[in-house]
ZASEZA-436067 format. One record per residue (C-alpha): residue in one letter; x, y, z. Coordinates in Angstrom, 1 decimal, padded with zeros to 4 digits. Example, Ala and Ser with C-alpha at 12.3 -4.5 7.8 and 13.67 -1.06 7.14 Angstrom:
2
+---------+--------+--------+--------+
: residuo :     xx :     yy :     zz :
+---------+--------+--------+--------+
:       A :  012.3 : -004.5 :  007.8 :
:       S :  013.7 : -001.1 :  007.1 :
+---------+--------+--------+--------+
//
This chain:
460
+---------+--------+--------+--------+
: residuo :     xx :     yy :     zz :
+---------+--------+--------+--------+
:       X :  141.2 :  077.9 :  005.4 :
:       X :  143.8 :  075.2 :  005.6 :
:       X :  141.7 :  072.4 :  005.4 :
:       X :  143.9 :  070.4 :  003.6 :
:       X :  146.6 :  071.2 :  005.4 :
:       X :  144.5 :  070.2 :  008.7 :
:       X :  143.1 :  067.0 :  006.8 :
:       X :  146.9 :  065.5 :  006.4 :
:       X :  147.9 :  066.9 :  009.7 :
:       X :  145.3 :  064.9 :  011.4 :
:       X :  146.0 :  061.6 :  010.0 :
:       X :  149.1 :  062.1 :  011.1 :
:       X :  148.8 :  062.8 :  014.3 :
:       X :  146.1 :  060.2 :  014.6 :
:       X :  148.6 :  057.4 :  014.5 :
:       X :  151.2 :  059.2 :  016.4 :
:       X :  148.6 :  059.6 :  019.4 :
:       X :  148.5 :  056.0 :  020.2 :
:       X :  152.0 :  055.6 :  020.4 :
:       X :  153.8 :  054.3 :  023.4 :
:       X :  156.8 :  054.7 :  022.5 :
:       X :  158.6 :  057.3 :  019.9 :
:       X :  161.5 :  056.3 :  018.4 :
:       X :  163.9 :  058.5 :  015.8 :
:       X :  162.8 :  056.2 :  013.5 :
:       X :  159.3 :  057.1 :  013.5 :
:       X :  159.7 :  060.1 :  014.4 :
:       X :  161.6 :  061.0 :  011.5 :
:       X :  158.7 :  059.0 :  009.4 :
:       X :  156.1 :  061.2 :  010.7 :
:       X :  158.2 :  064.7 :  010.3 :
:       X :  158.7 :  063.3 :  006.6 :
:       X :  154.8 :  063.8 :  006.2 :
:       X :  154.4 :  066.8 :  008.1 :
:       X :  157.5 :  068.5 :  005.5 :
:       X :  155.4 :  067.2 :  002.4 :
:       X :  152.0 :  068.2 :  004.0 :
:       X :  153.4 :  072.5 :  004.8 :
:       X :  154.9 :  072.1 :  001.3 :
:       X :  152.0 :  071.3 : -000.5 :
:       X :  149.8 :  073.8 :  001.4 :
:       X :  152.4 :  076.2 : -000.2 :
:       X :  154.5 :  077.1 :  003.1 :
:       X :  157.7 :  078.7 :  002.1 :
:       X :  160.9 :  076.4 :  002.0 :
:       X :  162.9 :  078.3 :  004.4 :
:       X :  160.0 :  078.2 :  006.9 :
:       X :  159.4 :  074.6 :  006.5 :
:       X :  162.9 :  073.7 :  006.6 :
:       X :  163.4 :  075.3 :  010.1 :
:       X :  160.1 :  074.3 :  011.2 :
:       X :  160.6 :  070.7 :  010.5 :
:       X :  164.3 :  071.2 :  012.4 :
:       X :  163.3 :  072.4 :  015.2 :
:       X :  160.3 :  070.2 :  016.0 :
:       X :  163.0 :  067.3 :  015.1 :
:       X :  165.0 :  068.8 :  017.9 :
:       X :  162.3 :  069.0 :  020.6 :
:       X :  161.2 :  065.4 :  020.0 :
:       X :  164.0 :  063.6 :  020.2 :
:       X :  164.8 :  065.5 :  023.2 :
:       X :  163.9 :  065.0 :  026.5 :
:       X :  160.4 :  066.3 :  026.9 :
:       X :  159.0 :  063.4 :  024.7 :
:       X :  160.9 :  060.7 :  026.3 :
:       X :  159.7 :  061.7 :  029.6 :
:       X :  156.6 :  061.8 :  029.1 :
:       X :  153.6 :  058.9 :  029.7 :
:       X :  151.8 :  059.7 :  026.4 :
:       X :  154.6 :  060.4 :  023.7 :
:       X :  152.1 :  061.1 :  020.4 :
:       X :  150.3 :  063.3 :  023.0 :
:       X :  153.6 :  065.5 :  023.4 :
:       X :  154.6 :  065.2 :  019.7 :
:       X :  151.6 :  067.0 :  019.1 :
:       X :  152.2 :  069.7 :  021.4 :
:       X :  155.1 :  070.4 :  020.3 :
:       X :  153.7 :  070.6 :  016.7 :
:       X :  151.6 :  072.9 :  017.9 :
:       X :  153.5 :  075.4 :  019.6 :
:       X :  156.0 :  075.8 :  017.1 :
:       X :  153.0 :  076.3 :  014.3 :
:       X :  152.0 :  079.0 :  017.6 :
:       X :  155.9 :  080.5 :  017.0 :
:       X :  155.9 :  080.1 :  013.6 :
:       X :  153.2 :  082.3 :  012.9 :
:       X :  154.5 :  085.0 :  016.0 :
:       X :  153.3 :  083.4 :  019.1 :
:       X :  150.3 :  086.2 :  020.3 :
:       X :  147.7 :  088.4 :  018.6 :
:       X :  149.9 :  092.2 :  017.9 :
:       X :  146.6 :  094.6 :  018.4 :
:       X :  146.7 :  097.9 :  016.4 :
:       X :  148.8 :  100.9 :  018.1 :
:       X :  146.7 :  103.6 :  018.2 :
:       X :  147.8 :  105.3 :  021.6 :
:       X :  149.2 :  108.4 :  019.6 :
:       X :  147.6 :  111.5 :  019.7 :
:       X :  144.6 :  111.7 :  018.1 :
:       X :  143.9 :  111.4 :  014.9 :
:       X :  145.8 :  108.1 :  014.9 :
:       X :  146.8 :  107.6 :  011.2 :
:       X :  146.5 :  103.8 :  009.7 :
:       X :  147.6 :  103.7 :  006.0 :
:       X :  147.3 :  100.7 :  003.7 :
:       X :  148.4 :  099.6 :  001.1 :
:       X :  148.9 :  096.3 : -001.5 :
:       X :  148.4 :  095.6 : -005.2 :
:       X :  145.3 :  096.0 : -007.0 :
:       X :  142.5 :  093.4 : -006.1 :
:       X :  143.9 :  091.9 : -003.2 :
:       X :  141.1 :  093.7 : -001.4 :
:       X :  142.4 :  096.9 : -000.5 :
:       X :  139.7 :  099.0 : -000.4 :
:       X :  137.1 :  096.3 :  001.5 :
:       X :  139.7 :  095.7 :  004.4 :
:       X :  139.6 :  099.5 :  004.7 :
:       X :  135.7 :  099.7 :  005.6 :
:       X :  135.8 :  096.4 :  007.5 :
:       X :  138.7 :  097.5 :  010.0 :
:       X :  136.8 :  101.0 :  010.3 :
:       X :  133.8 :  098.6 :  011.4 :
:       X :  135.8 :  096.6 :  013.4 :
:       X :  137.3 :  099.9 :  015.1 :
:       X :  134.0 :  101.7 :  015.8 :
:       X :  132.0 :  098.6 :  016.8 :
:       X :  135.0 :  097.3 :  019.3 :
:       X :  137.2 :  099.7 :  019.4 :
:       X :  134.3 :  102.1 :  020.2 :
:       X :  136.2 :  105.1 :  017.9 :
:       X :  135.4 :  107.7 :  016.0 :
:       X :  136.7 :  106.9 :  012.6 :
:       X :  137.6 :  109.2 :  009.3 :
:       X :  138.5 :  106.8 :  006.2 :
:       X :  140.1 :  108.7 :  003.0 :
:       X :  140.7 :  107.1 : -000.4 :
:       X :  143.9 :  109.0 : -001.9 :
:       X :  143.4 :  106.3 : -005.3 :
:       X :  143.1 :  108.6 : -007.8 :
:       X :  143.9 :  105.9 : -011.0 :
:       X :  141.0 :  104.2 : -010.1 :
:       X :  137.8 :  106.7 : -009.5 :
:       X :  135.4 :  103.3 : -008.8 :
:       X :  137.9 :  103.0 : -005.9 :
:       X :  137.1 :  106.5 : -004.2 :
:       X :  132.9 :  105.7 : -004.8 :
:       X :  133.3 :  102.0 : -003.4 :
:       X :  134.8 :  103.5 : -000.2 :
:       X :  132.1 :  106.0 : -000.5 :
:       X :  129.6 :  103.3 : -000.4 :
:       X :  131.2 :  101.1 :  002.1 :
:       X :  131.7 :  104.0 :  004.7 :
:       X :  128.2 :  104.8 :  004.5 :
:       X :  127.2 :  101.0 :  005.2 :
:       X :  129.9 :  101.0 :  008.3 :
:       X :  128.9 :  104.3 :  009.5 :
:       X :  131.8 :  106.3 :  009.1 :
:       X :  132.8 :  109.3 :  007.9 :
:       X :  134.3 :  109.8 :  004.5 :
:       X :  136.4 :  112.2 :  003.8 :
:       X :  135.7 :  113.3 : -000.2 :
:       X :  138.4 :  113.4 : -002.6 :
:       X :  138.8 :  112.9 : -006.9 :
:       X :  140.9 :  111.8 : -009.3 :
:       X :  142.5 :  115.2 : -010.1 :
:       X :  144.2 :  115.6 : -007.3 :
:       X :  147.7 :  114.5 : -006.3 :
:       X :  147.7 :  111.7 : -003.3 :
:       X :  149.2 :  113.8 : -001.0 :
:       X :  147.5 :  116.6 : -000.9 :
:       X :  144.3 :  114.4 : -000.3 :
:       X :  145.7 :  112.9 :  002.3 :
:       X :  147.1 :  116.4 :  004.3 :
:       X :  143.8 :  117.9 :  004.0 :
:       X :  142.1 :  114.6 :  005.2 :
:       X :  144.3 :  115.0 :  008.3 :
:       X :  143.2 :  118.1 :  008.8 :
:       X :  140.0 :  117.7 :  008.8 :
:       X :  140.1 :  114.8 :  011.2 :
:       X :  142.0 :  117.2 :  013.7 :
:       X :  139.3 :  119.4 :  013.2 :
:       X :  136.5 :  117.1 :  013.8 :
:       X :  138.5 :  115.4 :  016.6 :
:       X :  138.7 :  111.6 :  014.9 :
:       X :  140.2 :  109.1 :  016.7 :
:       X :  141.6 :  107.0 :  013.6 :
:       X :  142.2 :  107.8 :  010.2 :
:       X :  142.3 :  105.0 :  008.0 :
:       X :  144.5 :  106.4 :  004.5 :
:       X :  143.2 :  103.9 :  001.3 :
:       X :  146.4 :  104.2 : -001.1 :
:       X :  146.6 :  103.2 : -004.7 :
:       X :  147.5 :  099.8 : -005.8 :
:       X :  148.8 :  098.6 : -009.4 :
:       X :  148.6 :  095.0 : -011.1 :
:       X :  152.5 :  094.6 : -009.9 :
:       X :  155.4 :  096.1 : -007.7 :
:       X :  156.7 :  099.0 : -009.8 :
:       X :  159.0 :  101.7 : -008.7 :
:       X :  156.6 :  104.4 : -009.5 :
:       X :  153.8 :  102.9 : -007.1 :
:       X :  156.6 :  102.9 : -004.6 :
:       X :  157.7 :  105.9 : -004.7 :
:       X :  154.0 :  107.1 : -004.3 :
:       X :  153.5 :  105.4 : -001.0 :
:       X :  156.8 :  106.2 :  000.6 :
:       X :  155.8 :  110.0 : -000.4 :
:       X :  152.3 :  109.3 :  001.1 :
:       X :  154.3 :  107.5 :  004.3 :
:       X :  156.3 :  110.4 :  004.6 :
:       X :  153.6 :  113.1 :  004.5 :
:       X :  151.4 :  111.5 :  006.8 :
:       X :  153.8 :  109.6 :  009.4 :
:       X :  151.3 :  107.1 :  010.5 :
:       X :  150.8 :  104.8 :  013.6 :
:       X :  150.4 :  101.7 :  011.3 :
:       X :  151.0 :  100.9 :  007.8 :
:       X :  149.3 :  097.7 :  006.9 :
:       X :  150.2 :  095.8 :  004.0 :
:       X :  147.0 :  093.9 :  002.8 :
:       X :  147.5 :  090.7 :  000.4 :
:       X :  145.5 :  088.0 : -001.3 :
:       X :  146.4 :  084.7 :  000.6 :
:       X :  144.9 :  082.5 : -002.2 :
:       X :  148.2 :  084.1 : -004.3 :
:       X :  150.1 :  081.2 : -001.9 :
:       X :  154.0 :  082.3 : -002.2 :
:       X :  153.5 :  085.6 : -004.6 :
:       X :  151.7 :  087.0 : -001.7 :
:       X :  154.7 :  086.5 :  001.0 :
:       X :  157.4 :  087.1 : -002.1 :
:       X :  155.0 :  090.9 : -002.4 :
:       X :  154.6 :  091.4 :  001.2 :
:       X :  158.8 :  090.7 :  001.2 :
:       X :  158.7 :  093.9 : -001.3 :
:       X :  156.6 :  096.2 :  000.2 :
:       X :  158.2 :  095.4 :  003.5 :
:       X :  161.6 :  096.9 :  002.2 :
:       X :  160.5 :  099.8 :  000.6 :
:       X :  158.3 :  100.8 :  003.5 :
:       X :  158.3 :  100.2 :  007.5 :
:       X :  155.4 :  098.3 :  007.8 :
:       X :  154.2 :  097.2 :  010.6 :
:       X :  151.1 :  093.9 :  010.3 :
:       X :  149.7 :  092.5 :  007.4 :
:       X :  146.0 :  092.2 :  006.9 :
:       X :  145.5 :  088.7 :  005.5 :
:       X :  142.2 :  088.5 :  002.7 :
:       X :  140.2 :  085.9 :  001.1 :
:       X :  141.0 :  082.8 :  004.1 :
:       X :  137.7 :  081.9 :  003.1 :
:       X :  138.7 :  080.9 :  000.2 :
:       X :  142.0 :  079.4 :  000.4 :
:       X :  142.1 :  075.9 :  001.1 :
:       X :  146.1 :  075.8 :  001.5 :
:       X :  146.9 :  078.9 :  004.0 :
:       X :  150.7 :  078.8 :  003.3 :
:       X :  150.7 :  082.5 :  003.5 :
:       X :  149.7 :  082.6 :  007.2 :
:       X :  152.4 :  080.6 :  007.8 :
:       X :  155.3 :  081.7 :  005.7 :
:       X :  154.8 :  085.9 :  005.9 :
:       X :  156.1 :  086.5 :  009.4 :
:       X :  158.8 :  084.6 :  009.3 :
:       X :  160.2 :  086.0 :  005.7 :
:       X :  159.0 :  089.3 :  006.9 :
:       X :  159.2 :  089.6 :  010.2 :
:       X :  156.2 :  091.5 :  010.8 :
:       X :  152.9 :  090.2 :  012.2 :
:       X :  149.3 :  089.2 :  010.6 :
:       X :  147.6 :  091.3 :  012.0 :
:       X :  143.7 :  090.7 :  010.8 :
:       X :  142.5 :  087.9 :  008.6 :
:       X :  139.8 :  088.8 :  006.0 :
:       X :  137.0 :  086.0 :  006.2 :
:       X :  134.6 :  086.5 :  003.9 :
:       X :  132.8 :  089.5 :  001.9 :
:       X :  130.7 :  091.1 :  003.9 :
:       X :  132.2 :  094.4 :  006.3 :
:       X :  131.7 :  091.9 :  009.7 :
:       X :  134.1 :  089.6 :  008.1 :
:       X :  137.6 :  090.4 :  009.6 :
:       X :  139.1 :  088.4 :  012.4 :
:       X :  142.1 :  089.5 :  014.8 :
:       X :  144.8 :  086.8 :  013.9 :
:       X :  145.6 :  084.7 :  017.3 :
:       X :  148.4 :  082.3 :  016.0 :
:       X :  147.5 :  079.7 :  019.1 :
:       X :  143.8 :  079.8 :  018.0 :
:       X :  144.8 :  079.6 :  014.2 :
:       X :  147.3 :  076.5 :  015.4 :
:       X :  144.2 :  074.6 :  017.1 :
:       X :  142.8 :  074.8 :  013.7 :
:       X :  144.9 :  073.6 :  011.8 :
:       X :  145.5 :  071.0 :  014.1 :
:       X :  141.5 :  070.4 :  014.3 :
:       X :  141.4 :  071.3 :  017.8 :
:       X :  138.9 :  074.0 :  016.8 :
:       X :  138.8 :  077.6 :  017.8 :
:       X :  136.2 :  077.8 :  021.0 :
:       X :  137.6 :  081.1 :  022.0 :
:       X :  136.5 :  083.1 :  018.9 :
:       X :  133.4 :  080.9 :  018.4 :
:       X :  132.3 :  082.1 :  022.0 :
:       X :  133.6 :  085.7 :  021.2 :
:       X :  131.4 :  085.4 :  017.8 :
:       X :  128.4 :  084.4 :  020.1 :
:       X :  128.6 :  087.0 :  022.6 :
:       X :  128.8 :  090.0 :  020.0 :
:       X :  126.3 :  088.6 :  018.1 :
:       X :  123.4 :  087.1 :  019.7 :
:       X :  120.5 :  089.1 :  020.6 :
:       X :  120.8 :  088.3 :  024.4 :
:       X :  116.9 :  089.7 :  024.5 :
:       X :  115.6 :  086.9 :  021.8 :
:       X :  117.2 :  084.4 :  023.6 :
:       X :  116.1 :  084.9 :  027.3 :
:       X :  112.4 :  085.7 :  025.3 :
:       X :  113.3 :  081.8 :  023.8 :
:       X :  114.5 :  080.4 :  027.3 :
:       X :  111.7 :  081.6 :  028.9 :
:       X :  108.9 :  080.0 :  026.4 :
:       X :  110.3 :  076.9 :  026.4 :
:       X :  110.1 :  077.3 :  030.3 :
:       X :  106.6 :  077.8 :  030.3 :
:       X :  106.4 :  074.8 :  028.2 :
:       X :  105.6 :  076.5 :  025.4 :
:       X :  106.2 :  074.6 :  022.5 :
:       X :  108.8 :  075.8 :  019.7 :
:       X :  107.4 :  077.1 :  016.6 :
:       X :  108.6 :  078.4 :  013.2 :
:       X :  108.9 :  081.8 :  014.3 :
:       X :  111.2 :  080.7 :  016.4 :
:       X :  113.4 :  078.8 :  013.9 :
:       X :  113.6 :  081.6 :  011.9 :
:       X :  114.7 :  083.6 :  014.6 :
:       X :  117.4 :  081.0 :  015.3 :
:       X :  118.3 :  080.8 :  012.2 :
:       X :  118.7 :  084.6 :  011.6 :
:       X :  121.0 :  085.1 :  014.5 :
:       X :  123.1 :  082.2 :  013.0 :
:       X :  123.8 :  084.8 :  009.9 :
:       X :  124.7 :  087.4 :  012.4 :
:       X :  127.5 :  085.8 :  014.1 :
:       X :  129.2 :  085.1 :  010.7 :
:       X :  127.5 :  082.1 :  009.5 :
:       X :  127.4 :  078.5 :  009.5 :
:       X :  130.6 :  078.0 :  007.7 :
:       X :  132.5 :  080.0 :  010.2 :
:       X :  130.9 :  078.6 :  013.2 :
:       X :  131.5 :  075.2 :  011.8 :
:       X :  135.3 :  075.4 :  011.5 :
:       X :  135.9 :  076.8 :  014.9 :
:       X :  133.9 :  073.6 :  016.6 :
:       X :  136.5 :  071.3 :  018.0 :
:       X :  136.9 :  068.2 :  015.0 :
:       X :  134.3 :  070.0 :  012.6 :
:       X :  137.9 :  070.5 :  010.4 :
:       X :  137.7 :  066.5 :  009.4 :
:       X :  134.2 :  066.7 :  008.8 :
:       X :  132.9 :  064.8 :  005.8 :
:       X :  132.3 :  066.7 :  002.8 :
:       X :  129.2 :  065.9 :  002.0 :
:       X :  128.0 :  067.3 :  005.7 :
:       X :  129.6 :  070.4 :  005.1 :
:       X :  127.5 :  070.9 :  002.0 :
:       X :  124.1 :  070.1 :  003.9 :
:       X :  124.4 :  073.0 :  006.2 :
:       X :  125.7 :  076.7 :  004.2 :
:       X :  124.4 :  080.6 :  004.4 :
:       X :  122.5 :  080.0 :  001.1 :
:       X :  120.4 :  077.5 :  002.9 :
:       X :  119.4 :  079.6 :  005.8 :
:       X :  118.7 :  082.5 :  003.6 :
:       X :  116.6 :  080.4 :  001.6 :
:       X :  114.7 :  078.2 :  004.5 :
:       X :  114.7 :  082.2 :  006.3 :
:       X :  112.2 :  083.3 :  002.8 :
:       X :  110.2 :  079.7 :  003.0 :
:       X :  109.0 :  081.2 :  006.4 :
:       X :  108.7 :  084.5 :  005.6 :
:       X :  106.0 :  083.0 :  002.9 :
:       X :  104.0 :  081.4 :  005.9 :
:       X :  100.9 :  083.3 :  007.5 :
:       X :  101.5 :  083.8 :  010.9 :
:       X :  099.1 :  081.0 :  011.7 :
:       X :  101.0 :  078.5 :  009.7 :
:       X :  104.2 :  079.5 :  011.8 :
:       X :  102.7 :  079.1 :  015.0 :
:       X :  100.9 :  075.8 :  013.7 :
:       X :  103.2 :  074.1 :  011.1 :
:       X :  100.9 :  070.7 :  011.5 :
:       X :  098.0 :  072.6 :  009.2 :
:       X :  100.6 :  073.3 :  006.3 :
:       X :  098.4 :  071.0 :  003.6 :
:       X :  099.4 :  070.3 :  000.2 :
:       X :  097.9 :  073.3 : -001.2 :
:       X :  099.4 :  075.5 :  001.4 :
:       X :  102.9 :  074.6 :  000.4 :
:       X :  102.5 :  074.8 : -002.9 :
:       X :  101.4 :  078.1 : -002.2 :
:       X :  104.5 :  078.6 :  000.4 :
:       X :  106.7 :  077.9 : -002.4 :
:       X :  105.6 :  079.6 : -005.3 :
:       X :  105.9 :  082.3 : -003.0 :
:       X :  109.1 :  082.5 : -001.4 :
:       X :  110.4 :  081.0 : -005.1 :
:       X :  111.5 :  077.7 : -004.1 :
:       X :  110.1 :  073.9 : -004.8 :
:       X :  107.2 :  072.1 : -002.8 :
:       X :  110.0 :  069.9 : -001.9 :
:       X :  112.3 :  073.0 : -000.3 :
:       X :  109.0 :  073.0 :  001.9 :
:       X :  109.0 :  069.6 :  002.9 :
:       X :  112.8 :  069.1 :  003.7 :
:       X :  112.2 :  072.6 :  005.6 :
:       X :  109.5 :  071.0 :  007.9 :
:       X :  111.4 :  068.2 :  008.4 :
:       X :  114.7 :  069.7 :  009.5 :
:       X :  112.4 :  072.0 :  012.0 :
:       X :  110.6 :  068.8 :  013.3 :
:       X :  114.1 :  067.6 :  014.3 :
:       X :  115.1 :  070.6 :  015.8 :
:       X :  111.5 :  071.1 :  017.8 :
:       X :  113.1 :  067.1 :  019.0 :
:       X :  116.2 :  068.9 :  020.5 :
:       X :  114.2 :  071.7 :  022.4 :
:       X :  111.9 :  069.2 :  024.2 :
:       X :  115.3 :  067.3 :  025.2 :
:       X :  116.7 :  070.6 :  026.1 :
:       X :  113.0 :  071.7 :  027.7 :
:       X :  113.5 :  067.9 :  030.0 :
:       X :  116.8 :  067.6 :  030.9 :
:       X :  119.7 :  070.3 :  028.8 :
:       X :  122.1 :  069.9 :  026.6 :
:       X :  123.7 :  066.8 :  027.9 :
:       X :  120.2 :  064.7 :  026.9 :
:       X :  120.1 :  066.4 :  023.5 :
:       X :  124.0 :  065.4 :  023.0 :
:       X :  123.1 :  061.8 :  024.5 :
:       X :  120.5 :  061.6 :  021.5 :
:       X :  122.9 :  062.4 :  018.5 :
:       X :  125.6 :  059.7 :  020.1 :
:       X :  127.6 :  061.4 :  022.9 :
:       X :  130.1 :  064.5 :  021.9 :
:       X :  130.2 :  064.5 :  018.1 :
:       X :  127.2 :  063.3 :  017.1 :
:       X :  125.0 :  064.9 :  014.2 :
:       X :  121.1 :  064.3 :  014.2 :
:       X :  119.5 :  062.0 :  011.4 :
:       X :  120.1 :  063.6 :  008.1 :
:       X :  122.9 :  066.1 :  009.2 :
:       X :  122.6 :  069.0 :  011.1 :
:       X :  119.6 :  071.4 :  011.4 :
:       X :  120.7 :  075.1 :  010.3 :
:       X :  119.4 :  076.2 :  013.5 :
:       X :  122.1 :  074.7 :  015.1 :
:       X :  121.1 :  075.0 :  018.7 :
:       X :  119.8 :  076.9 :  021.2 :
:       X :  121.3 :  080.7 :  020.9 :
+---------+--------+--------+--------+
//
């Protein structure tokens, strides 16, 4: 998510950081690219029009003329009004109501309703430790009631049943009750959605709002629909008193004008971004770390917070301690690295929260994906446990074997080998001397080893 918009941002703040000196002039050259840069990552008018003002107003005010590093304080002030923009701090679901608290969402068809659903009942019993009911009241669409079926069971929540002949409301009443019964903390409410805004499906969910009266109602939208999604959130928003937005599909969307433009032609806050498709992938929204982002600052807060939840602490200090002993590192424990890489949501995410990884060259960013993990992950998995322990004995005839077997090419094998000798390189720096040795290596702060980066990554 808004690489592109992080891409032209950078270059021009690049030459603005060297400045000594900013004059209207230049400044007013610069703001002219930052304008054309929002509007081409499809920001609404009206936001960029204010945004651009108001930055204009800061700069040529005192606060950049005092200061020794002008381009330095330009930036800053680039940043914290992307920060306002966008609602200045993370708004965290209310659910301090008497239990059960009620969450119902809603959005057009396809935008990802029914996913967000399961992943925020994750998200609330893996966090939020609570005891979540979730309740599909879609009955146009019976594949919607059996996908939340399916998705609760893989989130390990409860589902409340309901069908397609019965009216919305009703479902949703006796879904309350049963949650009162079975004292749930949350009950998430899965409404119906159509291809477009129509009076009928409004009139629906402000019967459904009505009936249930709940804590939150979430509006969920498709941010690669760039201005239809903040023109629909606009609609929804004054038919019903919603209060966040869940955010879907970031992966996906290059541009990310809809982060940017909903709040302010709204006035209500993103509440969760939707990452990717697996149930793990939804994100609080933190407007300062989304800013850093965009700004290609990177995101070292939710990187560490992704570490922390997701890293076997166990397999680690197991790792630690053999490379202590002077044990050396094998291919069991490559795989193992590489396993708890997919478990704290993947290399692309971990990538684009790494201060400057945003400007990264493309054809970097292609050597290291999931699909590559999960298919270096099978290579191993096709290795007797001797050739894991002892990768020097893997012959010819063994990795032709290796690869036949985990259905990949004897020269998968090879660049698999190869990327593990480099990473076996960094563990004897790290066994010697840390990570400031194994940084040293790959050229100070930045630098990638020889042929990109191995998917391990580093040391977990």
């Amino acid at each position: 998510m808004f690489s592109n918009l992080s891409e032209r941002l950078d270059g021009v703040m690049k030459r603005l950081r060297g400045q000594g000196r900013l004059s209207e002039e230049n400044i007013q050259d610069t703001l002219r690219e930052v304008r054309m840069a929002l509007l081409e990552a499809d920001v609404a008018l009206p936001v960029v029009r204010e945004f651009v003002k108001d930055v204009k107003e800061r700069a040529l005010g005192e606060e950049v003329k005092r200061s020794l590093t002008p381009g330095q304080a330009f930036v800053k002030i680039v940043k914290e009004e992307l920060v306002r923009v966008m609602g200045e701090s993370n708004d965290a679901l209310n659910l301090s109501a008497r239990p059960p608290a009620v969450v119902m969402v809603a959005g057009l068809q396809g935008a990802g309703k029914t996913t967000s659903v399961a992943k925020l009942a994750r998200f609330l019993r893996e966090r939020e430790k609570k005891k979540v009911l979730v309740v599909s009241c879609d009955v146009y669409r019976p594949a919607a009631i059996d996908q939340l079926r399916t998705l609760a069971d893989e989130v390990e929540v409860e589902f409340f049943p309901s069908s397609g002949d019965q009216k919305p409301e009703a479902i949703a009443r006796a879904a309350l009750e049963h949650a009162r019964k079975q004292f749930h903390d949350v009950l998430l409410v899965d409404t119906a959605g159509r291809l477009h805004v129509d009076e009928a499906m409004m009139a629906e969910v402000q019967q459904l709002h009505a009936a249930l009266d709940p804590v939150e109602t979430l509006f969920v939208v498709d941010s690669m629909t760039g201005q239809d999604a903040v023109n629909t959130a606009k609609a929804f928003n004054d038919a019903l008193p919603l209060t966040g937005v869940i955010l879907t599909k970031t992966d996906g969307d290059a541009r990310g004008g809809a982060a940017l433009s909903i709040r302010h032609v709204t006035g209500k806050p993103i509440k969760f971004l939707g990452v990717g498709e697996k149930t793990k992938a939804l994100e609080p929204f933190h407007p300062e770390r989304v800013a850093s982002r965009i700004l290609g600052m990177g995101d070292v807060l939710s990187l560490v917070e992704e570490v922390e939840r997701g890293v076997d602490r166990a397999e680690a200090e197991k790792l630690t301690r053999k490379l202590k002993k002077g044990k050396g590192f094998d291919l069991e424990d490559f795989r193992s690295q590489m396993s708890q890489l997919t478990k704290v949501g993947g290399v692309g995410s971990l990538m684009e929260k790494l201060p400057g990884m945003g400007q990264m060259s493309d054809k970097l960013k292609g050597q290291v994906n999931d699909k590559d993990v999960a298919r270096l992950v099978a290579i191993i998995n096709s290795m007797t446990p001797e050739e894991r322990r002892k990768p020097d004995i893997i012959s010819g005839s063994r990795k032709r074997r290796i690869a036949t077997g985990s259905g990949t090419q004897v020269q998968d094998v090879n660049r698999l080998l190869k990327q593990f000798k480099q990473m076996q390189k960094m563990m004897k720096q790290f066994q010697k001397g840390g990570m400031k040795k194994m940084m040293r290596q790959f050229g100070g702060r930045g630098g990638m080893p020889p042929g990109g980066m191995p998917p391990g990554g580093f040391p977990m």
